[in-house]
C-alpha positions as CSV (number, residue, x, y, z in Angstrom):
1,X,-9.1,32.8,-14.9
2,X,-9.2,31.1,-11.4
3,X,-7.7,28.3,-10.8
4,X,-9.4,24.8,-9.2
5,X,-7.9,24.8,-5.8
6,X,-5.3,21.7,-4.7
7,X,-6.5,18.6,-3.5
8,X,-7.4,17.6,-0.2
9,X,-5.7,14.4,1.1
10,X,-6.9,12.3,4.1
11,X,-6.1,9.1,5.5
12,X,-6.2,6.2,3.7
13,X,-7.7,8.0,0.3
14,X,-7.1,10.6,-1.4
15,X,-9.9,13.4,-1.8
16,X,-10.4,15.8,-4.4
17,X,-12.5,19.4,-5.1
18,X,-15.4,18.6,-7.0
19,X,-14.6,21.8,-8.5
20,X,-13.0,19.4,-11.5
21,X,-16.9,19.4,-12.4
22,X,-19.7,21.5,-12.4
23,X,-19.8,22.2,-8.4
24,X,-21.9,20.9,-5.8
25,X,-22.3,22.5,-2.5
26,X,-25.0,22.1,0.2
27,X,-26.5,24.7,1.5
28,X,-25.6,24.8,5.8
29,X,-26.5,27.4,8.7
30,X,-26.2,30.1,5.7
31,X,-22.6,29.0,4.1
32,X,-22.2,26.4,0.7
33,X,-20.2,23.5,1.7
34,X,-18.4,22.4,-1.3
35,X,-19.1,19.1,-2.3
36,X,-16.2,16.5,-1.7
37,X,-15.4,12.9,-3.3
38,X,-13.1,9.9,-2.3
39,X,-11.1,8.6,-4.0
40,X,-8.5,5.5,-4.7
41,X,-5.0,5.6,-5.8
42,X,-5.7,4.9,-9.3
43,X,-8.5,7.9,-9.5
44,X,-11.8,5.9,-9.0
45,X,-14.3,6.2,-6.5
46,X,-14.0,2.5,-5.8
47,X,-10.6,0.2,-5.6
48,X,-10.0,-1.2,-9.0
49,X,-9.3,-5.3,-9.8
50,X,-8.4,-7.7,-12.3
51,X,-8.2,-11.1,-13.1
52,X,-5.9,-13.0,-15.8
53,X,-6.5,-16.9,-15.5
54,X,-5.6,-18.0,-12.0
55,X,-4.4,-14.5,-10.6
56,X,-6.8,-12.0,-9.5
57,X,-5.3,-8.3,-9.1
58,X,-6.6,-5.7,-6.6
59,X,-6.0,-1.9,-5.6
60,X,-5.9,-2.1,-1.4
61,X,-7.3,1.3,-0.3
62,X,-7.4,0.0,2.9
63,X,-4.1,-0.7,3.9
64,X,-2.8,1.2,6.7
65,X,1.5,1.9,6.9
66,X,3.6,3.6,9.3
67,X,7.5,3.9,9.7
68,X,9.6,2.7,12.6
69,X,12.7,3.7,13.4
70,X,13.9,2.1,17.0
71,X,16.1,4.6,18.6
72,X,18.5,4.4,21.8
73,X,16.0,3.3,24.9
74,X,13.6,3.0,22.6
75,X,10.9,0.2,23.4
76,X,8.3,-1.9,21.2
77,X,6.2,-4.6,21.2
78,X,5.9,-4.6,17.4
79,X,6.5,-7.4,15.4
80,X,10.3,-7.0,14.3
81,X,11.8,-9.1,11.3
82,X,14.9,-9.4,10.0
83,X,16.2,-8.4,6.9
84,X,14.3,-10.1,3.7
85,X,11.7,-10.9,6.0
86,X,7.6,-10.0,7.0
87,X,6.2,-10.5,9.7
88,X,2.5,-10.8,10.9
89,X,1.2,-10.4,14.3
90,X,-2.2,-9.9,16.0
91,X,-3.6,-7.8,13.0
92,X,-0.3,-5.7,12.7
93,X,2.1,-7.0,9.9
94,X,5.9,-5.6,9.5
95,X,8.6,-5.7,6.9
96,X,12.4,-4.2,7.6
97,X,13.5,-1.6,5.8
98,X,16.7,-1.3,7.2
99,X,18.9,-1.4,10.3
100,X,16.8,-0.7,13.1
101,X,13.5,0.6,10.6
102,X,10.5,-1.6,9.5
103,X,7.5,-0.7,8.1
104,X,4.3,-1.5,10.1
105,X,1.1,-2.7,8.2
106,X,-2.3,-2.1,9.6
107,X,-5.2,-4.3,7.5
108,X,-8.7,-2.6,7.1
109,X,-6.9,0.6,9.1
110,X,-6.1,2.8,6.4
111,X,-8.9,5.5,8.0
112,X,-7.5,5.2,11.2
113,X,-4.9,7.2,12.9
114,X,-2.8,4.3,12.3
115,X,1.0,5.9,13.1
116,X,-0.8,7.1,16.5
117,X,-1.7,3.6,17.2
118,X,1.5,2.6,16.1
119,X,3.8,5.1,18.1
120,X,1.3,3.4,21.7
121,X,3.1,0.0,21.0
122,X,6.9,1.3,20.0
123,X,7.9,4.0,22.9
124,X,10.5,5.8,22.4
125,X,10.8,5.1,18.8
126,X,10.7,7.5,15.9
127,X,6.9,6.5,14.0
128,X,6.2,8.4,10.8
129,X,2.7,7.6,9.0
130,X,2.7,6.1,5.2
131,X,-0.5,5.7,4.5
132,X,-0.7,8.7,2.2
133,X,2.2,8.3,0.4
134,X,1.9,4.1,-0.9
135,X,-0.4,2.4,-3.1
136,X,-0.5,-1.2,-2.5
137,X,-1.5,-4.2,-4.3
138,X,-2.7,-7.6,-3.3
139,X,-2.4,-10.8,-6.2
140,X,-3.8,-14.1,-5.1
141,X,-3.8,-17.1,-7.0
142,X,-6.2,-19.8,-7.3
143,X,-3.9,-22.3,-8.4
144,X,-1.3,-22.5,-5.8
145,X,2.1,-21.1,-5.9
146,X,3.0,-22.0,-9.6
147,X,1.4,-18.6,-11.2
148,X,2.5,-16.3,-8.2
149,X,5.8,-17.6,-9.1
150,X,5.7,-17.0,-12.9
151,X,4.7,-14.0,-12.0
152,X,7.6,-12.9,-9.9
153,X,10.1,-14.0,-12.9
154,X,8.3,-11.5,-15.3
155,X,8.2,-8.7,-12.7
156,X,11.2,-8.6,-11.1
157,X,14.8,-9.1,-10.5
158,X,15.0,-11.4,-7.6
159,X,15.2,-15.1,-6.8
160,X,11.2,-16.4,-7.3
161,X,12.0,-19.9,-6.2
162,X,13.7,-18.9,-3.1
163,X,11.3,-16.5,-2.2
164,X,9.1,-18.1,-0.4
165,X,6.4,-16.9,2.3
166,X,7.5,-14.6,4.9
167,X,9.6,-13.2,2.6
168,X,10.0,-9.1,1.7
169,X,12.3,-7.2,0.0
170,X,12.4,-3.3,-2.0
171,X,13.4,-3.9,-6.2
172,X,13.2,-2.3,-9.1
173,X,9.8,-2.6,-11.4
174,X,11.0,-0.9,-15.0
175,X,12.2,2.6,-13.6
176,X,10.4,2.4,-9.7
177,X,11.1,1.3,-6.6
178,X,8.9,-1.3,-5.1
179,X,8.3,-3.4,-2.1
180,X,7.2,-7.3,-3.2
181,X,5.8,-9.0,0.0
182,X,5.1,-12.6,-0.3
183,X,2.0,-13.0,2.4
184,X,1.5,-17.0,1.5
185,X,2.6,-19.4,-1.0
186,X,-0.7,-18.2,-3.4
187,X,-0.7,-14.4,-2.0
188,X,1.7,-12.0,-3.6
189,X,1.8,-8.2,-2.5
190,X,2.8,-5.0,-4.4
191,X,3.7,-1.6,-2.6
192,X,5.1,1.2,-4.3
193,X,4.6,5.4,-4.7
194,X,1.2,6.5,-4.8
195,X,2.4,8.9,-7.8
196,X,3.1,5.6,-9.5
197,X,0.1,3.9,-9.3
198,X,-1.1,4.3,-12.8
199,X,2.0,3.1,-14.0
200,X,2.4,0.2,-11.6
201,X,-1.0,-0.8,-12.1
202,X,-0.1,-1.3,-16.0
203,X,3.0,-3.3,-15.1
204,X,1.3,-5.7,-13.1
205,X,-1.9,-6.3,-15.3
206,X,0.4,-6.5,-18.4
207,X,2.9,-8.9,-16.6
208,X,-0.4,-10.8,-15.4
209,X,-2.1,-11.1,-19.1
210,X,1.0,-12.9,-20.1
211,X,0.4,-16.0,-18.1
Protein backbone atom coordinates (compact mmCIF):
# COMPACT_ATOMS: atom_id res chain seq x y z
CA UNK A 1 0.00 0.00 0.00
CA UNK A 2 1.50 3.49 -0.89
CA UNK A 3 1.43 5.94 1.27
CA UNK A 4 -0.16 9.81 0.65
CA UNK A 5 2.93 11.80 0.45
CA UNK A 6 3.67 14.68 3.36
CA UNK A 7 2.32 17.95 3.16
CA UNK A 8 3.55 20.84 1.48
CA UNK A 9 3.87 24.01 3.61
CA UNK A 10 4.13 27.61 2.30
CA UNK A 11 4.03 30.93 3.66
CA UNK A 12 1.39 32.03 5.48
CA UNK A 13 -0.92 28.69 4.89
CA UNK A 14 -0.47 25.48 5.00
CA UNK A 15 -0.92 23.29 1.76
CA UNK A 16 -1.85 19.81 1.41
CA UNK A 17 -1.80 16.70 -1.40
CA UNK A 18 -5.05 16.44 -2.67
CA UNK A 19 -4.09 12.96 -2.68
CA UNK A 20 -6.37 12.81 0.81
CA UNK A 21 -9.18 12.55 -1.99
CA UNK A 22 -9.77 11.05 -5.21
CA UNK A 23 -6.79 13.06 -7.15
CA UNK A 24 -6.88 15.84 -9.40
CA UNK A 25 -4.10 16.64 -11.79
CA UNK A 26 -4.03 18.84 -14.93
CA UNK A 27 -2.74 17.72 -17.69
CA UNK A 28 0.68 20.27 -18.75
CA UNK A 29 3.36 20.06 -21.71
CA UNK A 30 2.84 16.13 -21.40
CA UNK A 31 3.23 15.71 -17.33
CA UNK A 32 -0.02 15.57 -14.52
CA UNK A 33 0.33 18.36 -12.17
CA UNK A 34 -1.18 17.22 -9.01
CA UNK A 35 -3.77 19.26 -7.84
CA UNK A 36 -3.01 21.37 -4.65
CA UNK A 37 -5.31 23.19 -1.91
CA UNK A 38 -4.79 25.98 0.75
CA UNK A 39 -5.45 25.76 3.58
CA UNK A 40 -5.89 27.56 7.31
CA UNK A 41 -4.59 26.51 10.54
CA UNK A 42 -7.66 24.99 11.70
CA UNK A 43 -7.97 22.68 8.31
CA UNK A 44 -10.54 24.82 6.17
CA UNK A 45 -10.11 26.31 3.03
CA UNK A 46 -11.21 29.59 4.42
CA UNK A 47 -10.30 31.25 8.05
CA UNK A 48 -12.79 30.19 10.51
CA UNK A 49 -14.91 32.83 13.07
CA UNK A 50 -17.32 33.10 15.78
CA UNK A 51 -19.31 35.22 17.62
CA UNK A 52 -20.76 34.85 21.41
CA UNK A 53 -22.74 38.18 22.31
CA UNK A 54 -20.42 41.11 22.09
CA UNK A 55 -17.13 39.20 21.11
CA UNK A 56 -16.53 38.07 17.64
CA UNK A 57 -13.67 35.34 17.27
CA UNK A 58 -11.52 34.94 14.12
CA UNK A 59 -8.65 32.61 12.67
CA UNK A 60 -5.85 35.31 11.10
CA UNK A 61 -4.28 33.42 8.21
CA UNK A 62 -2.84 36.50 7.28
CA UNK A 63 -0.62 37.45 9.89
CA UNK A 64 2.87 37.56 9.05
CA UNK A 65 5.87 36.84 12.22
CA UNK A 66 9.39 36.80 12.28
CA UNK A 67 12.09 36.55 15.20
CA UNK A 68 14.57 39.19 16.17
CA UNK A 69 17.34 38.66 18.04
CA UNK A 70 19.69 42.02 18.19
CA UNK A 71 23.24 40.90 18.30
CA UNK A 72 26.65 42.93 19.10
CA UNK A 73 26.75 45.87 16.22
CA UNK A 74 23.70 44.85 15.33
CA UNK A 75 21.36 47.73 13.92
CA UNK A 76 17.39 48.20 13.50
CA UNK A 77 14.90 50.44 12.89
CA UNK A 78 12.19 48.12 14.10
CA UNK A 79 9.86 49.02 16.56
CA UNK A 80 11.49 47.78 20.00
CA UNK A 81 9.28 47.37 23.25
CA UNK A 82 10.12 46.58 26.47
CA UNK A 83 9.23 43.76 28.43
CA UNK A 84 5.18 43.26 28.84
CA UNK A 85 4.82 45.51 26.05
CA UNK A 86 3.56 45.72 21.95
CA UNK A 87 4.40 47.93 19.95
CA UNK A 88 2.95 49.18 16.49
CA UNK A 89 4.67 51.04 13.92
CA UNK A 90 4.10 52.02 10.18
CA UNK A 91 2.38 48.57 9.46
CA UNK A 92 4.96 46.49 11.43
CA UNK A 93 3.90 45.62 15.02
CA UNK A 94 6.40 43.99 17.76
CA UNK A 95 6.21 42.21 21.12
CA UNK A 96 9.55 41.19 23.29
CA UNK A 97 10.17 38.01 23.89
CA UNK A 98 13.11 38.38 25.86
CA UNK A 99 16.36 40.28 26.41
CA UNK A 100 17.34 41.60 23.26
CA UNK A 101 14.43 39.26 21.12
CA UNK A 102 10.98 40.54 19.99
CA UNK A 103 8.72 39.18 17.72
CA UNK A 104 7.94 41.29 14.60
CA UNK A 105 4.20 41.28 13.19
CA UNK A 106 3.48 41.93 9.62
CA UNK A 107 -0.57 42.48 8.96
CA UNK A 108 -2.03 41.25 5.55
CA UNK A 109 1.82 39.84 4.96
CA UNK A 110 1.58 36.36 5.78
CA UNK A 111 2.42 35.46 1.79
CA UNK A 112 5.14 37.54 1.74
CA UNK A 113 8.69 36.91 2.38
CA UNK A 114 8.14 38.59 5.51
CA UNK A 115 11.59 37.56 7.63
CA UNK A 116 13.40 38.93 4.30
CA UNK A 117 11.73 42.14 4.67
CA UNK A 118 12.26 41.97 8.18
CA UNK A 119 16.12 41.15 8.22
CA UNK A 120 16.27 44.91 5.41
CA UNK A 121 15.18 46.97 8.53
CA UNK A 122 17.32 45.04 11.55
CA UNK A 123 21.13 44.70 10.07
CA UNK A 124 23.16 42.74 11.74
CA UNK A 125 20.58 41.03 13.64
CA UNK A 126 19.74 37.41 13.82
CA UNK A 127 15.83 37.21 11.93
CA UNK A 128 14.25 33.84 11.86
CA UNK A 129 10.63 33.62 10.05
CA UNK A 130 7.33 32.40 12.19
CA UNK A 131 4.84 32.52 10.07
CA UNK A 132 4.65 28.82 9.56
CA UNK A 133 4.93 27.80 12.84
CA UNK A 134 1.81 30.23 14.82
CA UNK A 135 -1.72 30.39 14.48
CA UNK A 136 -3.16 33.56 15.64
CA UNK A 137 -6.38 34.87 16.76
CA UNK A 138 -8.00 38.24 16.74
CA UNK A 139 -11.26 38.84 19.47
CA UNK A 140 -12.94 42.21 19.19
CA UNK A 141 -15.62 43.38 21.22
CA UNK A 142 -18.46 45.51 20.35
CA UNK A 143 -19.15 46.57 23.76
CA UNK A 144 -15.98 48.22 24.91
CA UNK A 145 -13.45 46.79 27.13
CA UNK A 146 -15.84 45.10 29.77
CA UNK A 147 -16.21 41.60 27.78
CA UNK A 148 -12.44 41.57 26.45
CA UNK A 149 -11.82 41.77 30.12
CA UNK A 150 -14.15 38.95 31.38
CA UNK A 151 -12.66 37.22 28.97
CA UNK A 152 -9.05 37.47 29.99
CA UNK A 153 -10.16 36.30 33.71
CA UNK A 154 -11.61 32.92 32.24
CA UNK A 155 -8.57 32.37 29.96
CA UNK A 156 -5.75 33.12 31.73
CA UNK A 157 -3.59 33.61 34.65
CA UNK A 158 -2.59 37.16 34.54
CA UNK A 159 -3.74 40.59 35.89
CA UNK A 160 -6.91 41.56 33.32
CA UNK A 161 -7.52 44.94 34.92
CA UNK A 162 -3.92 45.98 34.63
CA UNK A 163 -3.59 44.76 31.32
CA UNK A 164 -4.43 47.35 29.47
CA UNK A 165 -3.58 48.29 25.65
CA UNK A 166 -0.05 48.03 24.63
CA UNK A 167 0.25 45.31 26.66
CA UNK A 168 1.86 41.53 25.67
CA UNK A 169 2.94 38.91 27.51
CA UNK A 170 3.50 34.57 26.85
CA UNK A 171 1.05 32.34 29.66
CA UNK A 172 -0.29 29.32 30.02
CA UNK A 173 -3.83 28.35 28.29
CA UNK A 174 -4.77 24.71 30.04
CA UNK A 175 -1.49 22.78 29.01
CA UNK A 176 0.01 25.43 26.09
CA UNK A 177 1.96 28.25 25.86
CA UNK A 178 0.43 31.35 24.45
CA UNK A 179 1.08 34.86 23.64
CA UNK A 180 -2.17 37.34 24.69
CA UNK A 181 -1.56 40.73 22.94
CA UNK A 182 -3.89 43.35 23.94
CA UNK A 183 -4.14 45.63 20.46
CA UNK A 184 -6.81 48.21 21.99
CA UNK A 185 -9.04 48.42 24.93
CA UNK A 186 -12.05 46.29 22.68
CA UNK A 187 -9.22 44.12 20.61
CA UNK A 188 -7.80 41.12 22.19
CA UNK A 189 -5.16 38.89 20.35
CA UNK A 190 -4.33 35.12 20.61
CA UNK A 191 -0.99 33.50 19.34
CA UNK A 192 0.04 30.14 20.02
CA UNK A 193 1.49 26.69 18.04
CA UNK A 194 0.04 26.00 14.90
CA UNK A 195 -0.13 22.14 16.15
CA UNK A 196 -2.47 23.65 18.75
CA UNK A 197 -4.89 25.30 16.85
CA UNK A 198 -7.70 22.91 17.10
CA UNK A 199 -7.28 22.86 20.67
CA UNK A 200 -6.91 26.59 21.18
CA UNK A 201 -9.61 27.36 19.01
CA UNK A 202 -12.01 25.18 21.49
CA UNK A 203 -10.56 27.08 24.53
CA UNK A 204 -11.38 30.34 23.22
CA UNK A 205 -14.90 29.67 21.70
CA UNK A 206 -15.77 27.79 24.99
CA UNK A 207 -14.30 30.54 27.32
CA UNK A 208 -16.29 33.07 24.87
CA UNK A 209 -19.95 31.09 25.07
CA UNK A 210 -19.64 31.57 28.74
CA UNK A 211 -20.16 35.37 28.65
Amino acid sequence: MRSSPPPIRCKGKAWRCASSRPISSTRKEGASVTDLHPICALGGAAPQSARFGALSLRENPDLALASVAHLRGGQSELPRPGPGLWQQDDGIAAFWTGPDQWMIEGAGLAASDFAATVAARAPGCAVTEQTDGFVAFEITSDSGAAPIRALLEKLVNIDAQGFGPGRATRTGLHHMSIFIIRRAEHHLAVLGMRSAAGTIWHALTQAAARQ
